[in-house]
C-alpha positions in Angstrom: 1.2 -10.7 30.6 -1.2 -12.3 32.5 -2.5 -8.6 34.7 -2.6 -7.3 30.7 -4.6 -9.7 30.0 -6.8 -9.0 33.0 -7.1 -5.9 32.8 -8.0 -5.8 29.0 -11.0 -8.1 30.1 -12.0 -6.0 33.0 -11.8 -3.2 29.9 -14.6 -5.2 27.9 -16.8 -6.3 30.3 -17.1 -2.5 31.6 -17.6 -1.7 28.3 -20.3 -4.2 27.3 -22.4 -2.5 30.4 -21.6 0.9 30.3 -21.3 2.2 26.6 -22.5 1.6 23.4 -20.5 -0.4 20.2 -20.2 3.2 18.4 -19.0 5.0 21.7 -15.9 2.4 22.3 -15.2 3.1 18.1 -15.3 6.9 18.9 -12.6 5.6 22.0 -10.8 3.4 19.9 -9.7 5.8 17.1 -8.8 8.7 19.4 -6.1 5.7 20.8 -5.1 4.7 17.9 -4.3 8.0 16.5 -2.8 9.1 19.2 -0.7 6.2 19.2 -0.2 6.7 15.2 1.2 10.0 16.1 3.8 9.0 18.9 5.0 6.7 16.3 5.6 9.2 13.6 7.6 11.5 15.9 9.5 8.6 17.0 10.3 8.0 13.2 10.6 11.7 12.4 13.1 12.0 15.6 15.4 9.3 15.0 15.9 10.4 11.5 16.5 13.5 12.2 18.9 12.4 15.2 21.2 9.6 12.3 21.1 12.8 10.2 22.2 16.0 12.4 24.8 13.4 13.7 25.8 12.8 10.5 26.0 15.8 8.5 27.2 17.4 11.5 29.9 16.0 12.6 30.9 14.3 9.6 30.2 15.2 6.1 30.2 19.1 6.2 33.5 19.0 8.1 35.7 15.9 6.5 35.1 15.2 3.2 32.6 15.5 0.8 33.4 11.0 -0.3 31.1 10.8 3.1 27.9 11.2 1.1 28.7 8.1 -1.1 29.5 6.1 2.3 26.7 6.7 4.7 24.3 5.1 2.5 26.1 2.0 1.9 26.8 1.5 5.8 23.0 1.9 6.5 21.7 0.2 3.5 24.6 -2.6 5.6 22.9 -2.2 9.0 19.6 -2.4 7.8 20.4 -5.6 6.3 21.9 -6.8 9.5 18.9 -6.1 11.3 16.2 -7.7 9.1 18.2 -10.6 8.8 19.6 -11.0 12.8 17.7 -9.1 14.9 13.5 -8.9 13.0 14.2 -12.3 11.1 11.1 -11.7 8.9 10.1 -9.7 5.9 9.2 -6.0 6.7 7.7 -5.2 3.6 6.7 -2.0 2.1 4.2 0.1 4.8 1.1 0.8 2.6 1.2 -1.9 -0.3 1.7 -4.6 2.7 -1.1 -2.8 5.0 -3.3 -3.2 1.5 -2.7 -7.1 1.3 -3.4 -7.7 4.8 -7.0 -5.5 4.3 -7.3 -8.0 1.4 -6.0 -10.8 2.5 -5.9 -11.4 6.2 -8.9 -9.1 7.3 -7.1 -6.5 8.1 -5.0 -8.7 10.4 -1.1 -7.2 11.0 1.8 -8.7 12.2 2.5 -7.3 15.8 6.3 -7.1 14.8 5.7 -4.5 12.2 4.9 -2.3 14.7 8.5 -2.2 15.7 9.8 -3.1 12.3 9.7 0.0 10.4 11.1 2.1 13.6 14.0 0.1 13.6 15.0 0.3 9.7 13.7 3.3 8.5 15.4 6.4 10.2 18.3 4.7 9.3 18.2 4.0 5.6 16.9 7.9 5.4 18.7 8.9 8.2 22.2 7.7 6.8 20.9 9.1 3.3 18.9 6.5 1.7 17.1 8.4 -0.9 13.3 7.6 0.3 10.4 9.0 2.6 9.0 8.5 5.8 5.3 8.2 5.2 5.1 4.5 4.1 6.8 3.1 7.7 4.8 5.3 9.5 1.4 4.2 8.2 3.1 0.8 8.5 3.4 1.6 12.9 0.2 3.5 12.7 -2.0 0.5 10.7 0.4 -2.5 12.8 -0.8 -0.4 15.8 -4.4 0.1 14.7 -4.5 -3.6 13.8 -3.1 -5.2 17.0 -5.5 -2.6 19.3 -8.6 -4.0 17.1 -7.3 -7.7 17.9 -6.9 -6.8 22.0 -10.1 -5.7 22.1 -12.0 -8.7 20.0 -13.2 -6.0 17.5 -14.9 -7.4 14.4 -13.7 -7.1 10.5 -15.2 -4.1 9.7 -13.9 -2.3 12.7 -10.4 -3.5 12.6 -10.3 -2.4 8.9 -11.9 1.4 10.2 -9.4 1.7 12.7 -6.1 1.0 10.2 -8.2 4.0 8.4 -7.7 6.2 11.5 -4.2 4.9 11.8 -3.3 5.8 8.0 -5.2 9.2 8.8 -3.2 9.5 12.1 0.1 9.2 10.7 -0.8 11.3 7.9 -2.2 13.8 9.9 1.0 13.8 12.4 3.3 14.5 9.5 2.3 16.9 7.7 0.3 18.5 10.5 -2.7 18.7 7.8 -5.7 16.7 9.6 -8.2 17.0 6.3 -6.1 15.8 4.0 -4.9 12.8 6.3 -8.8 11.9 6.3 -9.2 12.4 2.3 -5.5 10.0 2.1 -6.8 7.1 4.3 -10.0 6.8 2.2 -8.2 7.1 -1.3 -5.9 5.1 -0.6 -7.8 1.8 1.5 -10.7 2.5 -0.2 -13.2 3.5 2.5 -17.0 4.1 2.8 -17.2 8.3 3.4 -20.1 7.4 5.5 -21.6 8.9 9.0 -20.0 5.7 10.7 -16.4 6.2 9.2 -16.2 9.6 9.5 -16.6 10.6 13.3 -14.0 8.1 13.7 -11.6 9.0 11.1 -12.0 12.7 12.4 -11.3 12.0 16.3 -8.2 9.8 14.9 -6.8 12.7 12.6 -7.4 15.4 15.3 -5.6 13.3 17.8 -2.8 12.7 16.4 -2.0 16.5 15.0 -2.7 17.5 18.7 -0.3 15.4 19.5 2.3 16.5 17.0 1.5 20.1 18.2 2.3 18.8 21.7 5.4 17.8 21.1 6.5 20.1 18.1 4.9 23.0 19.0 4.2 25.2 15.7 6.8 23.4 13.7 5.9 22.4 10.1 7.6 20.0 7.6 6.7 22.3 5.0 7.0 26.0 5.8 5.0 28.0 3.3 3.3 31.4 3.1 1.2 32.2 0.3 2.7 35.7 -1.5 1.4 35.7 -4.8 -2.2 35.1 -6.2 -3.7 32.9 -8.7 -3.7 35.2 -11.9 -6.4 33.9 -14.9 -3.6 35.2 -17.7 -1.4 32.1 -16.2 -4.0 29.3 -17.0 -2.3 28.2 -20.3 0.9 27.7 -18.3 -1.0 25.3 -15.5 -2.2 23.7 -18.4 1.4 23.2 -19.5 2.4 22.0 -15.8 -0.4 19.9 -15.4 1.0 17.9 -18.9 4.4 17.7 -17.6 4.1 16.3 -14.2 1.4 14.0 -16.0 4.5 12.9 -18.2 7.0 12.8 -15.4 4.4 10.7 -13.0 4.2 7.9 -15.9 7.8 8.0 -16.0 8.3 8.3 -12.4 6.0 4.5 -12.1 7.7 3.2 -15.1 10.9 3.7 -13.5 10.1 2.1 -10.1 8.6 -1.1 -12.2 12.0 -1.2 -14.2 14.5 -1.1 -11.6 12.7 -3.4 -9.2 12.7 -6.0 -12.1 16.0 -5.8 -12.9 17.2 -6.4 -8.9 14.8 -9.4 -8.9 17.2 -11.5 -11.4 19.8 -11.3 -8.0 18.0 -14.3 -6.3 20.6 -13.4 -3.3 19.6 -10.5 -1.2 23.3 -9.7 0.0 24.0 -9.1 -4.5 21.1 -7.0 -4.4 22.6 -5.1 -1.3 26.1 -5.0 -2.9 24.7 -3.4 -5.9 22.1 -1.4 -5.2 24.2 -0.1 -2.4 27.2 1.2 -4.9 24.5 2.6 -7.0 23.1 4.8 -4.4 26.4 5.9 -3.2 27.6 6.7 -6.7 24.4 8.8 -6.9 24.7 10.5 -4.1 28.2 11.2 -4.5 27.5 13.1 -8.4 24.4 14.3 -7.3 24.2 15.1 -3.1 20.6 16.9 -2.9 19.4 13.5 -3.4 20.7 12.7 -0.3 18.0 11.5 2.2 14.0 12.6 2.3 14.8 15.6 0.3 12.7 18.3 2.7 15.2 20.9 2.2 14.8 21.1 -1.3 11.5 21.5 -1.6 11.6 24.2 1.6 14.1 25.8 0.1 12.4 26.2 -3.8 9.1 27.0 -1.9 11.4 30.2 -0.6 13.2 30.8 -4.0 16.5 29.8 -3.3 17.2 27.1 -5.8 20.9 28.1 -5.0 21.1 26.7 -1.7 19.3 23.6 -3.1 23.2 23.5 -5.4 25.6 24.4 -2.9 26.5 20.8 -2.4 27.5 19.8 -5.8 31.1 18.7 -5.1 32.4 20.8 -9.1 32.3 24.0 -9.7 29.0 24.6 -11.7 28.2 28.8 -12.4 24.7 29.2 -10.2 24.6 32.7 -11.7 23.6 30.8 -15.0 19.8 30.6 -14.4 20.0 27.8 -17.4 22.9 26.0 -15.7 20.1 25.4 -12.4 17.2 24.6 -14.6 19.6 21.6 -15.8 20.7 20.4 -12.0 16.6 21.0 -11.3 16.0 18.9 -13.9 18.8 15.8 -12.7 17.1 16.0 -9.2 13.7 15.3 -11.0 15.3 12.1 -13.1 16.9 10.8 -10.9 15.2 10.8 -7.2 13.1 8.5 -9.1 16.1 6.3 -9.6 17.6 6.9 -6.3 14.7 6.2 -4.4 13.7 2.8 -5.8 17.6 1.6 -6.0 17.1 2.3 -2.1 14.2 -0.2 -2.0 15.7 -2.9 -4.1 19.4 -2.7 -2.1 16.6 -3.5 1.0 16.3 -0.1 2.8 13.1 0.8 4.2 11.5 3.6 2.9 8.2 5.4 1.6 7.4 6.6 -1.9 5.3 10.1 -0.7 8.1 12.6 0.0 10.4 11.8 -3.1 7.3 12.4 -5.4 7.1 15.7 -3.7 10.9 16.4 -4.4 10.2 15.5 -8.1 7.0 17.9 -7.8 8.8 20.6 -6.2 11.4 20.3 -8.4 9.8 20.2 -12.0 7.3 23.0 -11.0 10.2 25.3 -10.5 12.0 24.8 -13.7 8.7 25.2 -15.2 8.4 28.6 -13.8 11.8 29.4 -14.3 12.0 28.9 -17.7 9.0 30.3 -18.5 10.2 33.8 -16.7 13.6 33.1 -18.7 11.9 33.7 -21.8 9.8 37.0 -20.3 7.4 35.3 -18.1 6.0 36.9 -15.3 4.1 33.3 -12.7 5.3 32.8 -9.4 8.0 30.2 -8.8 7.1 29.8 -5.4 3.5 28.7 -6.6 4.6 26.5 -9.8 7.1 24.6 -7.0 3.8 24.5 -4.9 1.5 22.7 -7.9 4.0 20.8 -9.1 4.0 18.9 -5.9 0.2 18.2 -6.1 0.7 17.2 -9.9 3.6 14.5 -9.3 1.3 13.4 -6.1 -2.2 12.9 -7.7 0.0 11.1 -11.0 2.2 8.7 -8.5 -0.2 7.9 -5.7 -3.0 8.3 -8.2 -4.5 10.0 -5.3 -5.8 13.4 -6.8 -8.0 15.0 -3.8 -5.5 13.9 -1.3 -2.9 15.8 -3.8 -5.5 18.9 -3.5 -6.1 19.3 -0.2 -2.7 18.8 1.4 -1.5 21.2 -0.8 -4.1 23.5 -0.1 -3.5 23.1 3.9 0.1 23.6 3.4 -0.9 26.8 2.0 -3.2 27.9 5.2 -6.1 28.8 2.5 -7.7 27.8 -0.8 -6.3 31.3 -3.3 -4.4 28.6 -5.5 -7.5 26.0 -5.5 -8.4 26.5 -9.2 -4.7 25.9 -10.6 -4.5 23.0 -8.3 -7.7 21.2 -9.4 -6.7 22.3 -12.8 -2.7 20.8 -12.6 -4.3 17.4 -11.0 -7.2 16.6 -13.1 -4.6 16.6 -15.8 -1.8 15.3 -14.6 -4.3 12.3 -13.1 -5.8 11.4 -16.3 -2.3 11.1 -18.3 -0.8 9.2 -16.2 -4.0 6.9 -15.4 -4.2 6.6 -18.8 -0.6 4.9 -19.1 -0.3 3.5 -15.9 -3.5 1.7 -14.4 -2.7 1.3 -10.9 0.0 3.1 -8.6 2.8 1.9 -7.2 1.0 1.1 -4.0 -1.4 -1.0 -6.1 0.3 -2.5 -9.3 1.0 -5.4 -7.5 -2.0 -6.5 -5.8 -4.4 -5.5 -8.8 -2.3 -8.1 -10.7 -3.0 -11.1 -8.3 -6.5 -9.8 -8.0 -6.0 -8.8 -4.4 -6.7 -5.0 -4.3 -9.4 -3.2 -2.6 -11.4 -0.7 -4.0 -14.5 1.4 -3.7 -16.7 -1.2 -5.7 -18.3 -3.3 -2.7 -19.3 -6.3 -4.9 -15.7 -7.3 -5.7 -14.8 -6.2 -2.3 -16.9 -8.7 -0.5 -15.5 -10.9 -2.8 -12.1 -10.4 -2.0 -12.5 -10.7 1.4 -13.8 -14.6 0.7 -11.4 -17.1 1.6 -11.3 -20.3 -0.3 -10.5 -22.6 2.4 -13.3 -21.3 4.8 -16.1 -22.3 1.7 -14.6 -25.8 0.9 -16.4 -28.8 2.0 -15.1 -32.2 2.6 -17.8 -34.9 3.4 -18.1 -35.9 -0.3 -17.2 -39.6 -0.5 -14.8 -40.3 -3.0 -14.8 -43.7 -5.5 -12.2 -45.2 -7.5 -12.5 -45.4 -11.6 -12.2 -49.2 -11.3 -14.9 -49.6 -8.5 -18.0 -51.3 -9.9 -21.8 -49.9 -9.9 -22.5 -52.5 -7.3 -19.1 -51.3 -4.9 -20.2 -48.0 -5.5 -23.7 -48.3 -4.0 -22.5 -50.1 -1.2 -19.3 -48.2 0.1 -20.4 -45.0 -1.2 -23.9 -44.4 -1.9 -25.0 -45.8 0.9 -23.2 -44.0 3.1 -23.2 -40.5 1.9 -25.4 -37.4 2.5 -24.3 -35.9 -0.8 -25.6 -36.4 -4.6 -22.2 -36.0 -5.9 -19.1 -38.7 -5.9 -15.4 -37.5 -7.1 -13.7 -40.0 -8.6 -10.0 -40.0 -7.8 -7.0 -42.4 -8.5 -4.7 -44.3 -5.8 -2.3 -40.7 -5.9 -5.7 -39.4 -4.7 -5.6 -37.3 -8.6 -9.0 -35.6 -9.3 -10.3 -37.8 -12.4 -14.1 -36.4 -12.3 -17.4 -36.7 -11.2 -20.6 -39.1 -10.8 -23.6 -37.5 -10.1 -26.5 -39.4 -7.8 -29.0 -38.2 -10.8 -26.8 -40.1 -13.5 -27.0 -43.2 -11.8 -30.3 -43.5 -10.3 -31.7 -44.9 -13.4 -28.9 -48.2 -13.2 -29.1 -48.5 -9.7 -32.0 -51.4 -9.7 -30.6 -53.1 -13.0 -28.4 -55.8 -10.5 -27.3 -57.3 -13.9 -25.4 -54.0 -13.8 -23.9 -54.0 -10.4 -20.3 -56.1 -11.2 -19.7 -55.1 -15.2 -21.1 -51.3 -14.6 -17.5 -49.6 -14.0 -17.2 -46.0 -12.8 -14.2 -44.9 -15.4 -17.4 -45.6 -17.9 -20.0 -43.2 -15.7 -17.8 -40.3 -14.5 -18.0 -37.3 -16.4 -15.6 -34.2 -17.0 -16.2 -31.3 -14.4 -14.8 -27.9 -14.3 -13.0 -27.4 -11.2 -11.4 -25.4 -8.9 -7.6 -24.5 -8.4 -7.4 -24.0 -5.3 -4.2 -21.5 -5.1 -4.4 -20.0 -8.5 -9.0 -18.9 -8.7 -10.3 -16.4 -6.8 -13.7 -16.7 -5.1 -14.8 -14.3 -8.2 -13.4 -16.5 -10.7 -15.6 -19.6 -8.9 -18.7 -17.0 -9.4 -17.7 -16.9 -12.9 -17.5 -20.9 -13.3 -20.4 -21.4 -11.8 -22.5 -19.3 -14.2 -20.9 -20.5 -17.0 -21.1 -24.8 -16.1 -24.6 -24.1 -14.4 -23.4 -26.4 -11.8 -24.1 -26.0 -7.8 -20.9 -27.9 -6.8 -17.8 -27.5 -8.4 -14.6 -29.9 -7.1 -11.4 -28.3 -6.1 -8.1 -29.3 -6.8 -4.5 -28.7 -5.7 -1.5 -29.9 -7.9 -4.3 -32.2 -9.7 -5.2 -33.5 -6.4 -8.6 -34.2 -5.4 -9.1 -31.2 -2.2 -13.0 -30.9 -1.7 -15.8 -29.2 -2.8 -17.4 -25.7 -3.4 -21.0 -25.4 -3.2 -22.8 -22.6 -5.0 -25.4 -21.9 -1.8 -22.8 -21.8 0.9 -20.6 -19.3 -1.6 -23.8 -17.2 -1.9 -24.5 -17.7 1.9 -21.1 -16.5 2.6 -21.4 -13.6 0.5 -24.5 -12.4 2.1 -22.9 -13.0 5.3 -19.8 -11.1 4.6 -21.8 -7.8 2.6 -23.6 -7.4 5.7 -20.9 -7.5 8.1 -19.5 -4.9 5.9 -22.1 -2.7 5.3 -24.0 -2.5 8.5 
């Protein structure tokens, strides 16, 4: 530890005298998406390794009751492990990498790093019904995070380089480095400026050279464009575009409902037990749902919704084109359902991939039953679009949705359906459904980033760093005279809070109210204070947000406001060092 820490000081003070601030970003982000990258092959590996093991040796071989077992025994294990081995909360990887942006500075836990390694490729691998994404932008952003910490760089560095992390992981997936740079600044809501972007780049190109590396030519999504975008077919993206708009709302609504209903288990272990059946049972009726779900979509991008059914343990007639449209259609319902039972039992997970099993999913039966009534689209490009619908509805991240598809596709023939699908399916479900399901949460308790800098800088204002504490405080049953002498006299400030013995926050006496008493010594022993203090708005400390302070202070026209805790007298806020701060902060950001 200590030659680490040595050698990470040698690092800095070669740096200092040999290149620039920028130049060790530009260094930085190249790490840290390299690094991003190792960690999503590490994640994609392992998975991979729980599930050729499994389906292997196991379920293709014994019995079919296997599918509703494997999940429960690593919903089990993962339980074991966040309660013996991590001990701490894991969290999910990009709403808990948005809190930390908002509410720590961008500073992560080192132990998520290892966290999501740990749970994740088993709750997919043994067929937990969720993604991959999520814990590997939690590794990336931990990774970014701890590397910005190391190396003593400031806020609005650390904050850049979870960007190139997000991007890095992204990138490393899905092997499509533009739209891993379009994700990171959706999603964290970050400045598209000169500064951002080299880094950004270098981090995304890093990390899909390392995939390559390692992968070789290998793609998650395997798909060759075959048939064009026809003008006649417009109506019928119009019709998509509605539809995955519909199933996005329903897709959030879902996620809200279920997670509600597993918060009424106070114990974690019910939740487990429950959510646990429920998943098994699922699985069991229904076995595409079984794990990320990358076979379905590969296999509807390649028109073969039949191998997509072959697993359904009773005999259903595949031959019956309206007989798959209905199993297309289950899949669609229900990965919703699956995936966020997953979550609640407490498996770790990501949100991305299942919303492009729904996407892949719904877009086929689209296109399938508009050929079953003498159509003439492309199912391969309706499975295509309906990925990017679901995506810009769910994530409410519509270019990210546009470009990623548009990689996948190695060109940009299908550019005007896609635009056309997301526009439409965005607005629907923006319209219903405010904030994603990264972002629901934090916009609630006021906690979310976004791309308007004001309430940004804001945000990133900590109550307990603007509260000030040499205010001397007086007693309602001190006297005029006591108050000049123990107070008065020995204060800086022109403002006195007047608590009880429980230290209770009773109000305020201002320097300016007295001044006019405090020669009148006829005053000084039947003057009380309960008789001068006045009512003062205040502060609660863990309940107002450093906008909501703004607000009271424009509306009471005062320059120090009191805070309170529990009724408790805790300090004061003054309206210059708020404003200093905020200056201070706005700067730092924006430089």
């Amino acid at each position: 530890m200590i030659k680490t820490k040595k050698i990470v000081k040698n690092l800095l003070v070669w740096r200092y005298k040999a290149i620039s601030e920028r130049q060790f970003v530009y260094f930085l982000s190249i790490l840290v998406g390299f690094l991003a990258g190792i960690g999503t092959l590490l994640l994609k590996n392992l998975t991979y390794f729980f599930q050729s093991v499994l389906e292997g040796k196991f379920i293709k071989d014994i019995h079919h009751s296997l599918y509703f077992i494997f999940p429960v025994i690593g919903l089990f294990l993962v339980y074991y492990l966040r309660n013996k081995v991590i001990k701490k909360e894991i969290g999910h990887g990009i709403p808990s990498t948005l809190h930390a942006i908002a509410m720590r500075s961008g500073i992560i836990e080192k132990y998520k790093i290892y966290a999501s390694l740990l749970t994740a490729p088993i709750t997919v691998g043994f067929g937990g019904s969720a993604g991959l994404q999520g814990p590997a932008v939690s590794t990336g952003t931990a990774l970014g995070s701890t590397i910005s910490q190391l190396f003593k760089m400031p806020t609005k560095t650390r904050m850049l380089l979870i960007g190139c992390a997000t991007a890095g992981a992204m990138s490393s997936m899905f092997k499509a480095p533009v739209a891993a740079i379009i994700f990171a600044v959706e999603i964290f809501s970050l400045d598209l400026a000169f500064a951002s972007l080299v880094p950004l780049l270098l981090a995304s190109v890093s990390a899909v050279i390392t995939s390559y590396f390692f992968l070789g030519q290998d793609v998650l999504l395997g798909f060759e464009l075959k048939d064009q975008f026809v003008i006649t077919e417009t109506f019928y993206y119009v019709l998509l575009g509605i539809g995955t708009g519909v199933a996005s709302v329903y897709f959030s609504k879902i996620y809200f409902k279920i997670i509600r209903f597993f918060t009424r288990f106070k114990s974690k272990f019910y939740r487990l037990i429950v959510g646990s059946i429920a998943i098994g049972t699922m699985l069991y009726f229904l076995p595409p749902l079984y794990g990320e779900g990358y076979d379905i979509i590969n296999n509807l991008l390649e028109d073969d919704a039949v191998k997509v059914l072959e697993a359904i343990p009773y005999t259903i007639n595949l031959d019956n084109i309206w007989m798959v449209i209905v199993f297309l259609l289950l899949i669609t319902i229900f990965k919703a359902i699956a995936m966020t039972t997953t979550f609640a039992a407490g498996g770790v997970g990501g949100i991305f991939i299942p919303t492009l099993v729904m996407g892949s999913s719904l877009g086929n039966v689209f296109a399938k039953i508009i050929n079953a009534f003498g159509g003439n689209v492309s199912e391969s490009n309706f499975t295509l679009i309906g990925m990017s619908g679901l995506m810009a509805g769910v994530l409410h991240a519509p270019l990210t949705a546009i470009f990623l598809i548009a990689e996948i596709t190695g060109g940009y023939e299908l550019f005007v359906p896609l635009m056309l699908v997301v526009a439409i399916s965005f607005a629907i479900t923006k319209y219903f459904v405010s904030n994603s399901i990264y972002t629901y949460e934090l916009a609630k308790r006021g906690e979310l980033i976004t791309h308007d800098k004001d309430k940004n800088v804001m945000l990133l204002l900590h109550m307990d760093t603007l509260i000030e504490n040499n205010f001397v405080p007086i007693h309602p049953n001190m006297t005029l005279g006591e108050m000049l002498k123990s107070a008065v006299a020995k204060s800086s400030r022109n403002i006195f809070p007047v608590i009880d013995d429980q230290e209770h926050f009773l109000g305020i006496v201002l320097l300016d109210d007295i001044r006019p008493l405090m020669f009148d010594q006829e005053l000084y022993d039947t003057l009380t204070i309960q008789v001068l203090m006045k009512q003062a708005p205040a502060v609660i400390f863990s309940e107002d947000t450093t906008e909501t302070v703004m607000k009271k202070f424009k509306k009471s026209d005062a320059w120090n406001l009191p805070v309170v805790e529990d009724k408790k007298y805790v300090g004061f806020i003054s309206k210059s060092k708020l404003l200093s701060a905020y200056r201070a902060t706005l700067i730092e950001l924006t430089q």
